[in-house]
VOPADREN-521076 format. One record per residue (C-alpha): y, z, x. Coordinates in steps of 0.02 Angstrom, whole numbers, padded with zeros to 5 digits, always signed. Each point is the difference from the previous one (the first is absolute). Layout:
<sites>
YZX/...
</sites>
This chain:
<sites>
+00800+00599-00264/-00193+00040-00020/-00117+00113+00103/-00176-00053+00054/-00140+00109-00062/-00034+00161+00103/-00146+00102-00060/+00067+00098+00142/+00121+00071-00073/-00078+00092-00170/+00029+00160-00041/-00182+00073-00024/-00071-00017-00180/-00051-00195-00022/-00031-00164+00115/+00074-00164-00048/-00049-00089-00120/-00049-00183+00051/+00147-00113+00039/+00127+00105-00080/+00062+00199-00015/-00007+00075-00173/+00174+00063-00035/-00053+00167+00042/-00048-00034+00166/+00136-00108+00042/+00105+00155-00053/-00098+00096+00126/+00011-00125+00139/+00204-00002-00046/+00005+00199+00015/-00091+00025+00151/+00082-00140+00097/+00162+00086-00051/-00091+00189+00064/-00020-00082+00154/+00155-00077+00043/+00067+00183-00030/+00034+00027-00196/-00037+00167-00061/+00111+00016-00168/-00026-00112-00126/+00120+00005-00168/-00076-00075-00136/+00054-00057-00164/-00121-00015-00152/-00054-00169-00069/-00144-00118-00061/+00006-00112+00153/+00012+00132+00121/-00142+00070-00038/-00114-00052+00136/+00138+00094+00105/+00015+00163-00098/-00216+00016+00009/+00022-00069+00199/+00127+00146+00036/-00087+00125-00111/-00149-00015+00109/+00096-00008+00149/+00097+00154-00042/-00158+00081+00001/-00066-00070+00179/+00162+00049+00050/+00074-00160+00054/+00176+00028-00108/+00059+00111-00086/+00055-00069-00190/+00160+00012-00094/+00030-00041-00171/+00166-00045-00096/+00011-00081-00170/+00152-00110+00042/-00016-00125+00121/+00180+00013+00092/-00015+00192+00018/-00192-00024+00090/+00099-00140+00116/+00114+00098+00035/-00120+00160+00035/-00103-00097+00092/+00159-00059+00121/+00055+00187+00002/-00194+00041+00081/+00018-00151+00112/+00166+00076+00065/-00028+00175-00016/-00176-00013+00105/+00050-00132+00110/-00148-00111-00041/-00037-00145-00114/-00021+00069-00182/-00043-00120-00134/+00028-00030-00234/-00135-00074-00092/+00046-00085-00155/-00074-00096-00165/+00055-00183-00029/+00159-00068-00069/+00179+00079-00014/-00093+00171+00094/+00015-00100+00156/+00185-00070-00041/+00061+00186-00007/-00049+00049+00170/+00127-00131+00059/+00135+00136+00035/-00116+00097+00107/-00055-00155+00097/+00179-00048+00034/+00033+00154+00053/-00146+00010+00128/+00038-00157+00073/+00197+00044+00046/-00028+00190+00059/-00158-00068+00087/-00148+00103-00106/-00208-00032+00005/-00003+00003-00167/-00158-00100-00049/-00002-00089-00198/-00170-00032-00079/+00027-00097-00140/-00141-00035-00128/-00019-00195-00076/-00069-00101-00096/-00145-00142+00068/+00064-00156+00051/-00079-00081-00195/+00117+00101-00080/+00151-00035+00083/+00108-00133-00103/-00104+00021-00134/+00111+00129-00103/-00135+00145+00014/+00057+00159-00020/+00099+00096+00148/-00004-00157+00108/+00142-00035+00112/+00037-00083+00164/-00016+00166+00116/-00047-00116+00139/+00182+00015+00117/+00078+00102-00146/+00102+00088+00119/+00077-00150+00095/+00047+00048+00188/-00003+00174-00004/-00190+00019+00032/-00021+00017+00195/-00179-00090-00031/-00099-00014-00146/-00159-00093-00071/-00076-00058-00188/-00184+00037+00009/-00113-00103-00117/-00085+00088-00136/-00186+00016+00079/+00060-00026+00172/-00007+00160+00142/+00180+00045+00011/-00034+00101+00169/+00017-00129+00132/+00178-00049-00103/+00070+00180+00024/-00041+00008+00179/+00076-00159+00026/+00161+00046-00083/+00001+00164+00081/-00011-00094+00155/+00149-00115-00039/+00103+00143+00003/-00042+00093+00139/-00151+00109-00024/-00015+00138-00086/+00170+00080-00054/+00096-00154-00062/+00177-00032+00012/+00008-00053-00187/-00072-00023-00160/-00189-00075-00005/-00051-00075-00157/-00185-00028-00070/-00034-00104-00150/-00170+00039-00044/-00107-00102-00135/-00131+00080-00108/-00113-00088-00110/-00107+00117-00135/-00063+00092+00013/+00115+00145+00037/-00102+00150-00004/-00143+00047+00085/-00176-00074-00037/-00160+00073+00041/-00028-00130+00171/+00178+00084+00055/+00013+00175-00062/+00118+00115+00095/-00049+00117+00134/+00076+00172-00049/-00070+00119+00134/+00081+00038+00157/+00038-00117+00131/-00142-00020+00125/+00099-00062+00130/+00174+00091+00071/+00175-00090-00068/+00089-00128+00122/+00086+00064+00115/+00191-00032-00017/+00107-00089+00087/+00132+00054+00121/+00163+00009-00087/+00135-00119+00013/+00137+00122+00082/+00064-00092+00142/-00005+00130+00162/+00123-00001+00123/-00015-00013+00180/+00075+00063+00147/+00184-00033-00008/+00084-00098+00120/+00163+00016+00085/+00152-00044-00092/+00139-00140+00064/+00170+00040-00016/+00128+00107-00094/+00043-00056-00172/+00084+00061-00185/-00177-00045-00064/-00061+00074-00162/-00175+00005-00074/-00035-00031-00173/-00165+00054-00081/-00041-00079-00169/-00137+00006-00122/-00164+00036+00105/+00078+00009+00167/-00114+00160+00044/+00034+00138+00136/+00013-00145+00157/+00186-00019-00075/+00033+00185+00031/-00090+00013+00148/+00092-00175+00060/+00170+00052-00060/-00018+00198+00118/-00078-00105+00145/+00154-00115+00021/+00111+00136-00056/+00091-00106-00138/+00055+00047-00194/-00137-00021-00123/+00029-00054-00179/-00162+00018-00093/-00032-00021-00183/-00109+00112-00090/-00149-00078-00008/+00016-00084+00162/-00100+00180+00080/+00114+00008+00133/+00147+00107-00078/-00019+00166+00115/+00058+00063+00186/+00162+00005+00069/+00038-00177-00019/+00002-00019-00178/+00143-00026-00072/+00044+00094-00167/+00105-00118-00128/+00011-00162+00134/+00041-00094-00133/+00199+00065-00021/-00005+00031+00189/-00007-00183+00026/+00177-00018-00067/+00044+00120+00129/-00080-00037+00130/-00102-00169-00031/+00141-00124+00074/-00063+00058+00176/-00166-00050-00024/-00065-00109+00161/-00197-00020-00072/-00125+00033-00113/-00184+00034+00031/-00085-00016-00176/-00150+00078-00053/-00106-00041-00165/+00094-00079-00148/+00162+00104-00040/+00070-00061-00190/+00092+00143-00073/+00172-00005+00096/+00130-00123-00025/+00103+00046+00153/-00155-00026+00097/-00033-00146-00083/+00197-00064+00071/-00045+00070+00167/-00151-00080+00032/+00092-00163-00063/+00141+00015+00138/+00022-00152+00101/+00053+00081+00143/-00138+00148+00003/-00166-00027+00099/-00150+00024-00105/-00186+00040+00048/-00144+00005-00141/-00154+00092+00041/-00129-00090-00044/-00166+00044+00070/-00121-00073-00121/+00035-00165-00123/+00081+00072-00141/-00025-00105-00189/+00176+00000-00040/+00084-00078+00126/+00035-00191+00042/+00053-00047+00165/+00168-00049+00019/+00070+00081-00160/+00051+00156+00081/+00119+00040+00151/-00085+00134+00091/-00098-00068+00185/-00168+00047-00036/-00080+00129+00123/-00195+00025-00014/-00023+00130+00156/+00099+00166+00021/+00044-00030+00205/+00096-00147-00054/+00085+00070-00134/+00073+00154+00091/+00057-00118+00132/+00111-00091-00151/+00052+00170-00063/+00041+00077+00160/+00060+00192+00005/+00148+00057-00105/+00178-00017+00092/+00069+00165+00059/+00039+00126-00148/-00069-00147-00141/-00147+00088-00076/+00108+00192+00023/+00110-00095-00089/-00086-00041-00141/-00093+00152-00003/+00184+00104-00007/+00026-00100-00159/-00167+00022-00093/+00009+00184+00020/+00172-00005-00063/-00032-00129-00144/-00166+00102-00065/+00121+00175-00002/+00118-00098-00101/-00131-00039-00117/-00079+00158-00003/+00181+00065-00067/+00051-00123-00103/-00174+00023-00095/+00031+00192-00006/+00153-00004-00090/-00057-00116-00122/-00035+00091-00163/-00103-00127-00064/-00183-00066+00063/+00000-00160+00069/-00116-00116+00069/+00028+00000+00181/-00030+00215-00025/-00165-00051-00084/-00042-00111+00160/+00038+00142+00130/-00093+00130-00078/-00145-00128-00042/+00015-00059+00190/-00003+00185+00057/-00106+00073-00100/-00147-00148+00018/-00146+00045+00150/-00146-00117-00076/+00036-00186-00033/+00158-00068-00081/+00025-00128-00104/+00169-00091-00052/+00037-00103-00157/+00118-00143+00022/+00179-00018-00051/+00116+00175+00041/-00118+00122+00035/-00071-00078+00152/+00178-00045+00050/+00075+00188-00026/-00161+00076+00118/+00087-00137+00125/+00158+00071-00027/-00027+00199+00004/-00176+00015+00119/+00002+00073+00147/-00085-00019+00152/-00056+00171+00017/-00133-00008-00116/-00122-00124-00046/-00124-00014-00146/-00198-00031+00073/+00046-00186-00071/+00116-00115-00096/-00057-00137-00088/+00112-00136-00110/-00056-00168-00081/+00136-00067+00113/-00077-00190-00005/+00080-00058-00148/+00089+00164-00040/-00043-00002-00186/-00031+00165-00089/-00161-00086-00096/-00146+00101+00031/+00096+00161+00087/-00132+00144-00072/-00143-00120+00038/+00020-00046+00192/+00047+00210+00024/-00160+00036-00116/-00083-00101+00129/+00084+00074+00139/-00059+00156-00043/-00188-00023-00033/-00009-00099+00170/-00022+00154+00099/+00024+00138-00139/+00168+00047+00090/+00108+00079-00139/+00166-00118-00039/+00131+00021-00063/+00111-00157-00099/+00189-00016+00001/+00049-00120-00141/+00122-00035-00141/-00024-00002-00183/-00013-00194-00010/-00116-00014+00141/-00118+00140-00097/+00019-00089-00150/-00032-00172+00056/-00178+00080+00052/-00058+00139-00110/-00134-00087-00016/-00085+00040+00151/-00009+00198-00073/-00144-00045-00096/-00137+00066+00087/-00196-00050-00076/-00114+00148-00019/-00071+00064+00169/+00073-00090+00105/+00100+00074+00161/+00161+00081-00040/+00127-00027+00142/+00104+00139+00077/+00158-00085-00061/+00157+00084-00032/+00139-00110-00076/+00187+00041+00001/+00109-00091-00116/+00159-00018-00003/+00074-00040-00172/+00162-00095-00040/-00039-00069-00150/+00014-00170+00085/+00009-00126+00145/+00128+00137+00107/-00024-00136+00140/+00112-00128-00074/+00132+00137-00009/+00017-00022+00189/+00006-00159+00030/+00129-00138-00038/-00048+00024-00194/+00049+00162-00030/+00177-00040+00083/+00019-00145-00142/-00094+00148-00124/+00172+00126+00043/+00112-00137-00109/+00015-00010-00189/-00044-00196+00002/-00166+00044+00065/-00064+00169-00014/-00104-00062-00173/-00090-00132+00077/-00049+00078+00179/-00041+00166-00078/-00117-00099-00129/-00067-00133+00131/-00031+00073+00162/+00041+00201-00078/-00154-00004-00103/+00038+00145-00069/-00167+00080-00097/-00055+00148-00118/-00182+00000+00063/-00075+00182+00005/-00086+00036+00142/-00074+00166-00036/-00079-00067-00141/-00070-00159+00102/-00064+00129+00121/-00083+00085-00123/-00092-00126-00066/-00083-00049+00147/-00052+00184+00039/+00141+00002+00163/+00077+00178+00033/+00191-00027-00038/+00146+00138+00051/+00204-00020-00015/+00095+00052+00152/+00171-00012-00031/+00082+00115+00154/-00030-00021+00186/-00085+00168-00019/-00128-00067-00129/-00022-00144+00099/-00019+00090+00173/-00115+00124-00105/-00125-00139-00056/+00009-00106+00150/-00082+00142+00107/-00139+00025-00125/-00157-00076+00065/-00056-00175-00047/-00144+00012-00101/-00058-00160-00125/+00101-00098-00098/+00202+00079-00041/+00178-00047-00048/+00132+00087+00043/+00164-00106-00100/+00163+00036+00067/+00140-00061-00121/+00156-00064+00053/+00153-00083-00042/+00037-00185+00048/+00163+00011-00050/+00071+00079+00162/-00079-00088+00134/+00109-00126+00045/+00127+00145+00016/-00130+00106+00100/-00004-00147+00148/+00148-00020-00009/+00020+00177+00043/-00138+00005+00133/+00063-00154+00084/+00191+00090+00015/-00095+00151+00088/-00103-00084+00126/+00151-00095+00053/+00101+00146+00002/-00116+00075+00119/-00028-00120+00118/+00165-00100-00001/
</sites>
């Protein structure tokens, strides 16, 4: 798709030239049609093709338009650039070169597109002459990221790409898109400024666009409720506050991951995930908020036959397909309390008996443990966490579900939850954290870190992020360990290959990896130590590694799963 020309739509420093845009001034018409549609953080990535881009935002960092990012590697700036989008609730968008640079932002893409992110791709190409012609860095980026871009448009090299971006942006909805947006951008040389187009360094002479409204959906009035029921609410991934406020209104059990934002009051329900073998049989309904995915037994009881099922759903949402799931889908709160009702007589003092008696079984069991664990890491983490949070993938996400009470709440938890990978972990928080300046804090494991060390290398002056990251080190992949692998890894037959295939196990020296890209690094190997360094301020870039063993956890749930059951049965 191609814009018409728009002269319109400049950034100050040069008009047109006649017929077609220099590359620089296309780049200018590209950046402020993304300023106005609500883009202030740009990440870029260096390159040859990109140029026109990196002089376009250089001048419009100046005007104040965006403010600019850079990262050498091109997954960690996709992924910073979707933890800005999420983190400031707005559109935030990656600039890349030509070539494999745009292939690697493919993770981040997929991952905007199933947790629903604005995160906006810029990808640099070749002219249409070159393409199929074996030049260098020439690729088909046209559609290079199939169906996951919510809109997106291939912009001739010479052609104004402005009226193409407002176009796309209108596909989608407006400003804060419910999705990825790609723009394929072609520049022709030359790539740097000339004298005709020379960029405008002073200050802006005109005041920045005014943003957009965000994207949080705002609850009315709530109506009456209809009926008395054993209904449940389940808040997933992104569900936000409403759940909360939803699950207190009609007085029913809440089950709310962590980074669904709605795990606090009364209602919430410490370790629901056990409970449900308890008490889950006498579930009626289920009112379901956001995207849960971290639970298997909620996973079986939202696939119950016999249990009614409501899905939230007050916006289109990229991930879904009609038809493929069970839930009736509810757009408007008044008719969804009239589905969910009020809980029957002594249901939600029922499950609210148990949680308190399930989280003071876990509180003992993990005080008589002599050895640090995991799920103590999550607690204090969980506890000791009043800026934003951010959760890696795989257990330690899963043990903050398990041990995180209700009672407290971090200012906000974030988790790639689309696609669940731990690819680009450190990026998306780093992101997180610059979106507002808010200091974060990062719960991962050693893998996760590993898998993205990268994204600690930070170029000369630019911002350093308030990011605080807590790993916990098992010298391997501890989540296998819990699941039906690590049963199979407990006899002699297998306990080679699943330690070696899905184990992982590793030597890598984190201190030392710290060290080299200039990241504070302390060992806390007590719940004292831990406790001690968690309640330090978070102040630029820090790792605090927590090692422990891998060998034991099976055991350990084993052990927590007796004592909740115990309590409550």
């Amino acid at each position: 798709m191609t814009g018409s020309s728009n002269s319109s739509s400049q950034l100050p420093g040069s008009e047109p030239a006649a017929g077609q845009l220099s590359s620089l001034q296309a780049a200018r018409s590209a950046v402020a049609a993304l300023a106005r549609a609500g883009v202030r953080d740009v990440v870029l990535a260096p390159g040859s093709r990109s140029a026109p881009l990196a002089y376009a935002l250089a001048e419009a960092q100046v005007q104040g338009l965006v403010q600019v990012h850079v990262r050498i590697d091109e997954r960690v700036a996709g992924f910073t650039a979707l933890g800005l989008a999420r983190g400031g609730k707005r559109p935030a968008a990656v600039a890349t070169t030509s070539g494999t640079a745009v292939g690697e932002l493919l993770p981040a893409v997929m991952e905007a597109h199933h947790a629903g992110i604005a995160l906006v791709v810029l990808s640099a190409d070749r002219p249409a002459e070159l393409h199929g012609t074996g030049a260098n860095q020439t690729t088909a980026q046209d559609a290079i990221f199939g169906k996951f871009p919510a809109a997106e448009a291939n912009v001739g090299a010479g052609e104004d790409p402005a009226g193409a971006i407002t176009a796309a942006f209108d596909r989608v909805g407006g400003s804060v898109p419910a999705g990825p947006v790609h723009i394929n951008l072609q520049f022709r040389d030359p790539l740097v400024p000339t004298e005709a187009d020379a960029l405008g360094l002073g200050p802006a002479s005109t005041a920045a666009p005014v943003l957009p409204a965000g994207a949080e959906h705002t609850p009315g009035v709530l109506a009456d409720l209809g009926g008395t029921h054993r209904t449940v609410v389940v808040a997933g991934d992104g569900a936000g506050e409403i759940a909360a406020m939803f699950a207190q209104r009609a007085g029913l059990p809440l089950f709310a991951e962590p980074s669904s934002n709605a795990r606090f009051g009364p209602n919430s329900v410490t370790a629901y995930r056990l409970l449900l073998e308890e008490l889950g049989g006498q579930i009626e309904r289920v009112v379901v908020f956001g995207r849960p995915t971290l639970s298997r037994p909620i996973t079986a009881l939202l696939a119950r036959p016999e249990v009614r099922k409501a899905l939230y759903v007050p916006r289109p949402v990229n991930w879904f397909i009609p038809g493929k799931r069970p839930e009736t889908l509810i757009s408007d709160l008044p008719a969804l309390l009239h589905f969910a009702g009020t809980g029957s007589p002594g249901w939600l003092e029922a499950w609210q008996l148990a949680s308190a008696a399930a989280e003071a079984a876990l509180e003992d069991l993990l005080a008589s443990e002599a050895e640090l664990s995991g799920l103590h890491v999550a607690g204090l983490v969980w506890h000791h966490s009043d800026g934003n949070l951010v959760l890696g993938s795989s257990n330690t996400i899963r043990d903050v579900d398990l041990v995180a009470s209700g009672a407290w709440h971090p200012l906000d938890v974030y988790a790639n939850r689309g696609l669940a990978g731990i690819d680009g972990t450190i990026a998306t928080a780093s992101g997180i954290a610059l979106a507002h300046g808010i200091p974060t804090r990062l719960l991962l494991g050693d893998l996760t870190f590993l898998h993205d060390a990268g994204a600690l290398l930070l170029p000369n002056g630019e911002t350093e992020p308030d990011l605080q990251l807590v790993i916990l080190n098992d010298a391997g992949g501890g989540i296998f360990t819990t699941l039906e692998h690590g049963e199979l890894g407990e006899s002699d037959q297998y306990r080679g290959v699943v330690e070696r295939f899905f184990g992982t196990p590793h030597q890598a020296d984190i201190p030392a990896l710290c060290a080299g890209y200039g990241v504070r690094h302390q060992l806390a190997r007590t719940t004292a130590e831990l406790t001690a360094a968690l309640q330090a301020p978070v102040h630029g870039r820090s790792v605090i590694e927590v090692p422990v063993q891998r060998s034991g956890l099976r055991a350990l749930h084993r052990r927590v799963q007796a004592a909740v059951q115990g309590a409550v049965g």
